[in-house]
BAVO-757410 format. One record per atom (N, C-alpha, C, O): x, y, z. Coordinates in steps of 0.02 Angstrom, whole numbers, plus 32768, in hexadecimal, padded with zeros to 4 digits. Example, Ala and Ser with C-alpha at 12.3 -4.5 7.8 and 13.67 -1.06 7.14 Angstrom:
2
82947EE48186/82677F1F8186/82947F5B8186/82C87F5A81A7/82827F908162/82AC7FCB8165/82858002818A/829E80398192/
This chain:
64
82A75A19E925/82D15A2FE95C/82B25A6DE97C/82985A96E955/82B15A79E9B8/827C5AA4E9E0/82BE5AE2E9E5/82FB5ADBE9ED/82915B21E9DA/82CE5B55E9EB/82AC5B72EA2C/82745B8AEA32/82E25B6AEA61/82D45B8DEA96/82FF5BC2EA91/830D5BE4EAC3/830E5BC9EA6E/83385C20EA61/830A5C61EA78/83035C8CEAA3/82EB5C42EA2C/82A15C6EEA33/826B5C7DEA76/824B5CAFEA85/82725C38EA97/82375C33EAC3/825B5C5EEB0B/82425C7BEB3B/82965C52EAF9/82D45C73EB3D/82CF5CC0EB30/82CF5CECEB5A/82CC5CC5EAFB/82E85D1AEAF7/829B5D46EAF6/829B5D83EAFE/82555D1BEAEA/822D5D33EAE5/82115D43EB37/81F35D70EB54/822D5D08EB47/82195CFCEB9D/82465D2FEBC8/823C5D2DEC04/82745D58EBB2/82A45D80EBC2/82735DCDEBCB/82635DF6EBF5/82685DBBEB81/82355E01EB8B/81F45DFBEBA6/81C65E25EBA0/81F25DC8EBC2/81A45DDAEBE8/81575DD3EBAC/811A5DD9EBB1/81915DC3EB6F/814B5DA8EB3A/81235D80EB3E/813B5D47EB40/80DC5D83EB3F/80BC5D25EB1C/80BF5D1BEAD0/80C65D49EAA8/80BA5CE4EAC2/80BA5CD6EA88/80905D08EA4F/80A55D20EA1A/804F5D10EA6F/80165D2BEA52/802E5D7AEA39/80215D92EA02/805A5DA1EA76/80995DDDEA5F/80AD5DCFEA3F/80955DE1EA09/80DE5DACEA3C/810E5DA9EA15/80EC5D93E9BE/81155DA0E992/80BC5D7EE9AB/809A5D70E968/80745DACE968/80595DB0E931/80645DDFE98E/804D5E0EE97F/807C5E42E966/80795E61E931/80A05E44E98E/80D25E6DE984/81015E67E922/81195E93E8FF/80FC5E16E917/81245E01E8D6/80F25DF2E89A/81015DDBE863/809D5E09E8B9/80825E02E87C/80685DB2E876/80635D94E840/805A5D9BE8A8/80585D41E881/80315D31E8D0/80315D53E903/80145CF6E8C1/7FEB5CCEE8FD/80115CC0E936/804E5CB9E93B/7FE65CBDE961/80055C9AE99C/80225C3CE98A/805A5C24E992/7FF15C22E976/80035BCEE954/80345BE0E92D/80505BADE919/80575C25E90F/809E5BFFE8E1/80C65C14E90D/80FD5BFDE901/80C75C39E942/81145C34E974/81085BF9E9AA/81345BD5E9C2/80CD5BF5E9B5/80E75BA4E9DC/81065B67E9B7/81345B43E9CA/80E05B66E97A/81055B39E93A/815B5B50E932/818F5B30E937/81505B83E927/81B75B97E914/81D15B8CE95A/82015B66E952/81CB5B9BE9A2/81D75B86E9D9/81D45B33E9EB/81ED5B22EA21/81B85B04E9C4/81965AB5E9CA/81C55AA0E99E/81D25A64E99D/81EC5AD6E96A/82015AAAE93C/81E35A8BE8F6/82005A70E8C7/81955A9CE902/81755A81E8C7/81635AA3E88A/81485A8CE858/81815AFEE89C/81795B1EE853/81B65B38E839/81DA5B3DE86B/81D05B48E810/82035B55E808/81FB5BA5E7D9/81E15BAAE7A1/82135BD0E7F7/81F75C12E7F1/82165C36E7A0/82405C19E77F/82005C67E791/82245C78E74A/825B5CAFE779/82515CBEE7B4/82975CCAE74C/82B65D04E75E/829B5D30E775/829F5D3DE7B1/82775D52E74C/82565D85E77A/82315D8AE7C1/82335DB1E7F0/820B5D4CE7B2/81ED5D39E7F5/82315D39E846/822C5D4AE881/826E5D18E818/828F5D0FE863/82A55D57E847/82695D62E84B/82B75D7DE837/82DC5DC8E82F/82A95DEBE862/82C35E16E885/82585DDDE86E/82495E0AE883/82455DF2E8DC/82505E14E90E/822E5DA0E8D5/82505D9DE91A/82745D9CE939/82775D86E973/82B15DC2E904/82F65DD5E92D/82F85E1DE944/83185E32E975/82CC5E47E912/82CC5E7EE93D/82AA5E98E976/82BA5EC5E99D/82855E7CE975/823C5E5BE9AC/82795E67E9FF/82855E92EA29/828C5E2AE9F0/82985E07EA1D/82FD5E2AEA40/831A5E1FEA75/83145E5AE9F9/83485E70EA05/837F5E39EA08/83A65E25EA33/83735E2CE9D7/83B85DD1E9D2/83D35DD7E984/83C35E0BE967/83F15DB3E967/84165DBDE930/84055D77E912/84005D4DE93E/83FD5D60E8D5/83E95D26E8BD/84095CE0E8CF/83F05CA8E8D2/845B5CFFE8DE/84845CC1E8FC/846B5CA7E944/84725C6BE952/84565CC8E965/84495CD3E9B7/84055CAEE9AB/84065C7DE9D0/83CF5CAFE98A/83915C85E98A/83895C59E970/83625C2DE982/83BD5C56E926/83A35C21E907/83D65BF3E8F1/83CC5BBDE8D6/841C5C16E904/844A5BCAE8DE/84485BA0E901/84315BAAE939/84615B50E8EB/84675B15E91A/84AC5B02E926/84D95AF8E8FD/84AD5AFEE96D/84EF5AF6E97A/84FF5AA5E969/85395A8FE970/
């Protein structure tokens, strides 16, 4: 399942992908993957692209 949460709130801030994995420590190929749907990130990983990005874990990552 593709999260455009992520790709919305990153695109909010004027991030590219390549930011935003800089910014959280990790490649550019694993936020297009967690954005594609095809990785599925550990806690920490989404904890930090929540602060990144200024969102709360419910806001990026639950499924409605």
């Amino acid at each position: 399942m593709k999260n455009l949460k992520i790709k919305s709130a990153r695109a909010a801030l004027d991030l590219s992908q390549q930011e935003l994995a800089d910014k959280v420590g990790v490649s550019r190929q694993t936020i297009n993957a967690i954005e594609k749907g095809d990785y599925n990130p550990t806690i920490n990983l989404c904890r930090s692209i929540c602060k990144v990005l200024g969102k709360t874990l419910d806001e990026l990552f639950w499924e409605e």
